[in-house]
MDAnalysis code that builds the backbone (N, CA, C; Angstrom):
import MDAnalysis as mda
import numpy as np

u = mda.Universe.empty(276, n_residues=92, atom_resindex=np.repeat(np.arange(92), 3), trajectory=True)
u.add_TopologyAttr("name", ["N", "CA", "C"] * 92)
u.add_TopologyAttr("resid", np.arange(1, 93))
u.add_TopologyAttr("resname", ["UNK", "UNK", "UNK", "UNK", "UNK", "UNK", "UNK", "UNK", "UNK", "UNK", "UNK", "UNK", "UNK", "UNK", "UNK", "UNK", "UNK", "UNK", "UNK", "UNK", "UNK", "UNK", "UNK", "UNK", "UNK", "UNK", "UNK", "UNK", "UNK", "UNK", "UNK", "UNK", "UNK", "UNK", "UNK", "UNK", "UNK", "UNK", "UNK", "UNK", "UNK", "UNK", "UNK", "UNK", "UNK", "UNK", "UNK", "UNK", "UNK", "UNK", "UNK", "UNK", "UNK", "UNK", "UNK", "UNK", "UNK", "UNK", "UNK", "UNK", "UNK", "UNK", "UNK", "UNK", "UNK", "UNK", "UNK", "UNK", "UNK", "UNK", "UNK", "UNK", "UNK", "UNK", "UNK", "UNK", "UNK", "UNK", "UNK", "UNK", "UNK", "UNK", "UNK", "UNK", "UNK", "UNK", "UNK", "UNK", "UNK", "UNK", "UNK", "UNK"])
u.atoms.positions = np.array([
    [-42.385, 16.439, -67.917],
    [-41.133, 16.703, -67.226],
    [-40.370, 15.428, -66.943],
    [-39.426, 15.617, -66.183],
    [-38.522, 14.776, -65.996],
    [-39.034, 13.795, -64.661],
    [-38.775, 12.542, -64.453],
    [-39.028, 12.241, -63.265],
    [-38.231, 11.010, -62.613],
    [-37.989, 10.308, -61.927],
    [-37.002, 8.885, -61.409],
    [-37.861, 8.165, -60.312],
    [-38.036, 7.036, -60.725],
    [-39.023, 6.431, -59.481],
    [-38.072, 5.014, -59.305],
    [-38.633, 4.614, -57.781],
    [-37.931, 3.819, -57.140],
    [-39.124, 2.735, -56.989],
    [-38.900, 1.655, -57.215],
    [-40.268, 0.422, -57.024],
    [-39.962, -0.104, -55.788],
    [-39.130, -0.351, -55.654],
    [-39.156, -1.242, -54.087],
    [-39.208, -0.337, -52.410],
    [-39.919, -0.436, -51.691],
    [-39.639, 0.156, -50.371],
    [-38.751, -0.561, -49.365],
    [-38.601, -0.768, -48.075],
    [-37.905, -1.519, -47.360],
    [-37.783, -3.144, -47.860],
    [-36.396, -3.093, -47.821],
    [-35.880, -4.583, -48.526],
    [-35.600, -5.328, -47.300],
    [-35.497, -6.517, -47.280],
    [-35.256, -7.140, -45.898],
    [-34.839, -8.589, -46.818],
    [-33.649, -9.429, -46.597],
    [-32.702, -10.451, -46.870],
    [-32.069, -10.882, -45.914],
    [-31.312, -12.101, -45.525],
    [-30.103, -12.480, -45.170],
    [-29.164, -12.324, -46.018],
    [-28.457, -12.654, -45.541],
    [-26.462, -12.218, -45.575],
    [-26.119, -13.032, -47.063],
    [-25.423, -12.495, -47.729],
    [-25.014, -13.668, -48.352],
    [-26.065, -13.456, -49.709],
    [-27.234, -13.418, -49.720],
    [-27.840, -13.558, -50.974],
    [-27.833, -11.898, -51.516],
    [-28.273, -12.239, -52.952],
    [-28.220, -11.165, -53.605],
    [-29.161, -10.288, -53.360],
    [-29.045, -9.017, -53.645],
    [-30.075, -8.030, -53.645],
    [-30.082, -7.021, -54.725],
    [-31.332, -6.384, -55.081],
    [-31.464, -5.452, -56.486],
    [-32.529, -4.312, -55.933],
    [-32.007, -3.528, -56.542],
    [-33.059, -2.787, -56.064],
    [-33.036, -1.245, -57.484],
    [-34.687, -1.414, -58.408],
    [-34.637, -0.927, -59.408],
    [-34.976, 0.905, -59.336],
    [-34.671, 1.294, -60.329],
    [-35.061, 2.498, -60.596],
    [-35.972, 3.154, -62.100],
    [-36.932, 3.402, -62.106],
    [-36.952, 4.069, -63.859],
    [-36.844, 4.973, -63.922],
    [-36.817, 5.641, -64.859],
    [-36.890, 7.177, -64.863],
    [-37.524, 7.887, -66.291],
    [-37.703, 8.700, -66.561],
    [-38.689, 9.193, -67.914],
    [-37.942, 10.901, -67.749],
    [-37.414, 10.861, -69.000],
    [-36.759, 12.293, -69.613],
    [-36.429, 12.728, -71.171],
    [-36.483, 13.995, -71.067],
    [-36.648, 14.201, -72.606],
    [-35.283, 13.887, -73.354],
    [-34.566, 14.015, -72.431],
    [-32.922, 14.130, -72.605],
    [-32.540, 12.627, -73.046],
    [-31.493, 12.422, -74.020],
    [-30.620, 11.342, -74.543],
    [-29.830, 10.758, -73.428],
    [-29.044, 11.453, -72.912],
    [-27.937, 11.582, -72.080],
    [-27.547, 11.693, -70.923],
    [-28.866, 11.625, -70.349],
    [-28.829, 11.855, -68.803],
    [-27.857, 11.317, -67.963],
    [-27.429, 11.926, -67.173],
    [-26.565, 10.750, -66.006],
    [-27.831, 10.506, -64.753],
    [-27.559, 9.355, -64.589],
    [-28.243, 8.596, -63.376],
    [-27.359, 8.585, -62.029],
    [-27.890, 8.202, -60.990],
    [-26.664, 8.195, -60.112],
    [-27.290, 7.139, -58.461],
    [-27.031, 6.239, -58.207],
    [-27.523, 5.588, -56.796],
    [-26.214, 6.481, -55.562],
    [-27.241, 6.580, -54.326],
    [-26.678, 6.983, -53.414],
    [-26.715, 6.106, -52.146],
    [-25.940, 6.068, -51.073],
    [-26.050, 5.154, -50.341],
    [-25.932, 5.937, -48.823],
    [-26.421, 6.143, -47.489],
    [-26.916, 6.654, -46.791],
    [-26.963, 5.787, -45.342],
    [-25.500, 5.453, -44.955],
    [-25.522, 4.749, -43.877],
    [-25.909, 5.425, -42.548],
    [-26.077, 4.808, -41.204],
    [-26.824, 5.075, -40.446],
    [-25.503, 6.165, -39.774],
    [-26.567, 7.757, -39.275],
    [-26.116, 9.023, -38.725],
    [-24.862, 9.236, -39.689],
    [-25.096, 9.110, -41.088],
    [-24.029, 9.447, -42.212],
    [-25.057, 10.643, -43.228],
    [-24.405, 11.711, -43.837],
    [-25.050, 12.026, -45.036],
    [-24.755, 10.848, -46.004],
    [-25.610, 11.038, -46.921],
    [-25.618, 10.144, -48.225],
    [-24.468, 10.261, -49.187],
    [-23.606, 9.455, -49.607],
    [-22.752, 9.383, -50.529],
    [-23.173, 8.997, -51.663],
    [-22.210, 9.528, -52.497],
    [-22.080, 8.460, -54.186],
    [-21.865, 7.387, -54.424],
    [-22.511, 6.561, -54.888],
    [-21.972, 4.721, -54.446],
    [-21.959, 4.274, -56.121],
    [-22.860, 4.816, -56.753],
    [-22.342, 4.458, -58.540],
    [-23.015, 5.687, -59.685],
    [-22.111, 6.246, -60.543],
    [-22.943, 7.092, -61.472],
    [-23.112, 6.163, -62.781],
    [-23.974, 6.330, -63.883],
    [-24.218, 5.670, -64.927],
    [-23.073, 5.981, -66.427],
    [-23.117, 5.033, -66.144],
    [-22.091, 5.452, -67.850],
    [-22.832, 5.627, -68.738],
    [-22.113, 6.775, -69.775],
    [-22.764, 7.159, -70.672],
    [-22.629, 6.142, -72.133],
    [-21.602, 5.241, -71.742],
    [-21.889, 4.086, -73.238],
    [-22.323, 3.112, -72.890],
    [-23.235, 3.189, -71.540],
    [-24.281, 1.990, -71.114],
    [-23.782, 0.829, -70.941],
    [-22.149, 0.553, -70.102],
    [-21.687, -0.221, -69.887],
    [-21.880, -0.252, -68.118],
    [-21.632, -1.546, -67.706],
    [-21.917, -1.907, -66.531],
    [-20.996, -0.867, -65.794],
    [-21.548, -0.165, -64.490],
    [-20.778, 0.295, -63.424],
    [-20.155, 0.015, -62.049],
    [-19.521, -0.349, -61.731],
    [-19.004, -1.526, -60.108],
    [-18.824, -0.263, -59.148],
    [-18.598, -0.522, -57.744],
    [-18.300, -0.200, -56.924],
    [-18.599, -0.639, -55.835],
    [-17.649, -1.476, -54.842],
    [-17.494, -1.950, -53.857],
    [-19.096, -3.036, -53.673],
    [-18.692, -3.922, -54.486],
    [-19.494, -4.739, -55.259],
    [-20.648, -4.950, -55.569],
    [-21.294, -3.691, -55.814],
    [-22.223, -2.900, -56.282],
    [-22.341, -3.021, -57.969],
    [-23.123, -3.384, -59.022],
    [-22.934, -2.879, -60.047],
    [-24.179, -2.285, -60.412],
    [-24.608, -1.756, -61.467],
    [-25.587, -1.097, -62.002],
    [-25.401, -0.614, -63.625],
    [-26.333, -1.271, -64.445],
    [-26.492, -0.818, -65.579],
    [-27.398, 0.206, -65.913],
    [-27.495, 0.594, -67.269],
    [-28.315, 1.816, -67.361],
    [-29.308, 1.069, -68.629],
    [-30.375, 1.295, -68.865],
    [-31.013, 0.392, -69.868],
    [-32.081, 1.746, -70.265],
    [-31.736, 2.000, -71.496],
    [-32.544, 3.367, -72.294],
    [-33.942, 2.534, -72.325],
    [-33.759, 1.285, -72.988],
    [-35.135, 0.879, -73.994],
    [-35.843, 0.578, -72.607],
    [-36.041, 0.329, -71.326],
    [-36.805, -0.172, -70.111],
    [-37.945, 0.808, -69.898],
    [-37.411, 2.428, -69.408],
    [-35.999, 3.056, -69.341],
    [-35.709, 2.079, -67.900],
    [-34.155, 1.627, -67.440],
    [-34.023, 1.813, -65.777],
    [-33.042, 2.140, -65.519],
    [-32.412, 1.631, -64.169],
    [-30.902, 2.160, -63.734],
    [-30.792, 1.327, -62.487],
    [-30.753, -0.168, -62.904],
    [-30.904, -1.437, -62.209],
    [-29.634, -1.519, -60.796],
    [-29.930, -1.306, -59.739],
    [-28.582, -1.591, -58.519],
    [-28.418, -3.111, -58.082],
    [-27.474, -3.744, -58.147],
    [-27.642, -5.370, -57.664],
    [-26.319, -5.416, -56.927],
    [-26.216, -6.403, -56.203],
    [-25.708, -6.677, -55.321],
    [-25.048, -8.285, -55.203],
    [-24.473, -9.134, -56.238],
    [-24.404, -10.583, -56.103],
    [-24.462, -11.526, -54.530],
    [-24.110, -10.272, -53.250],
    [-24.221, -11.400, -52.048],
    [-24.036, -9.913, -51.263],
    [-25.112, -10.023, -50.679],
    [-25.375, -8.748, -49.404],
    [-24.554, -8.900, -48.278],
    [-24.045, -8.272, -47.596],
    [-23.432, -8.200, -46.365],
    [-24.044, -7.381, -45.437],
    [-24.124, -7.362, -44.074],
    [-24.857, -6.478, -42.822],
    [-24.549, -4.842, -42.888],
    [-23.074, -5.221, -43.283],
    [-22.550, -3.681, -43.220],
    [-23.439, -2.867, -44.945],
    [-24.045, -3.597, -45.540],
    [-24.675, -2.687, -46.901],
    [-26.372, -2.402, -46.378],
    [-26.466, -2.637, -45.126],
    [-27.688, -1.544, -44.521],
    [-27.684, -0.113, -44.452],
    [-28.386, 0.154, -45.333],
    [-28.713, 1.716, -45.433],
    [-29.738, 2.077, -46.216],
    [-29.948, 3.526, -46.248],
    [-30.894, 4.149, -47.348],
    [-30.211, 3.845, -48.692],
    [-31.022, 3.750, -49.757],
    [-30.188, 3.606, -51.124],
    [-31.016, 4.654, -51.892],
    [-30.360, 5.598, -52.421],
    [-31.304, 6.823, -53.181],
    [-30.687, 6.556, -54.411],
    [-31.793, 6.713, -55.603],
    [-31.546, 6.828, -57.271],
    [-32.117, 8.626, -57.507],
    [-31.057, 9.051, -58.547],
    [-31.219, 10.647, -58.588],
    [-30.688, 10.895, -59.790],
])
């Protein structure tokens, strides 16, 4: 079957440096869409990036994330963390 796993548990950084935080996943499917969610505090979880399907980099609010078939993953990075990007981060 299908499945998406997350490697890292609680991340902990200062301000300013980068952060990543990976995903793999294993499916029978070509085409899947991937998707990170972001889950600030007494918030439901939002959409924060979906995967492109021609495996080009995805941004959002300086967030990017690629999609990498041959790994498989669905890599989230962050070039310089800020206080306000504390939250849950879900891959789905």
């Amino acid at each position: 079957g299908d499945s998406v796993t997350q490697t890292e548990g609680l991340v902990s950084l200062t301000e300013g440096s980068p952060v990543g935080l990976n995903c793999t996943f294993q499916t029978a499917y070509s085409d899947i869409p991937l998707f990170w969610y972001a889950q600030y505090l007494n918030e439901a979880p939002r959409l924060l990036l979906r995967s492109s399907t021609d495996s080009k980099r995805t941004e959002h609010e300086g967030f990017h994330a690629a999609l990498h078939k041959s790994s498989p993953s669905f890599r989230l990075q962050k070039p310089s963390a800020q206080l306000s990007d504390s939250a849950l981060y879900y891959c789905a």
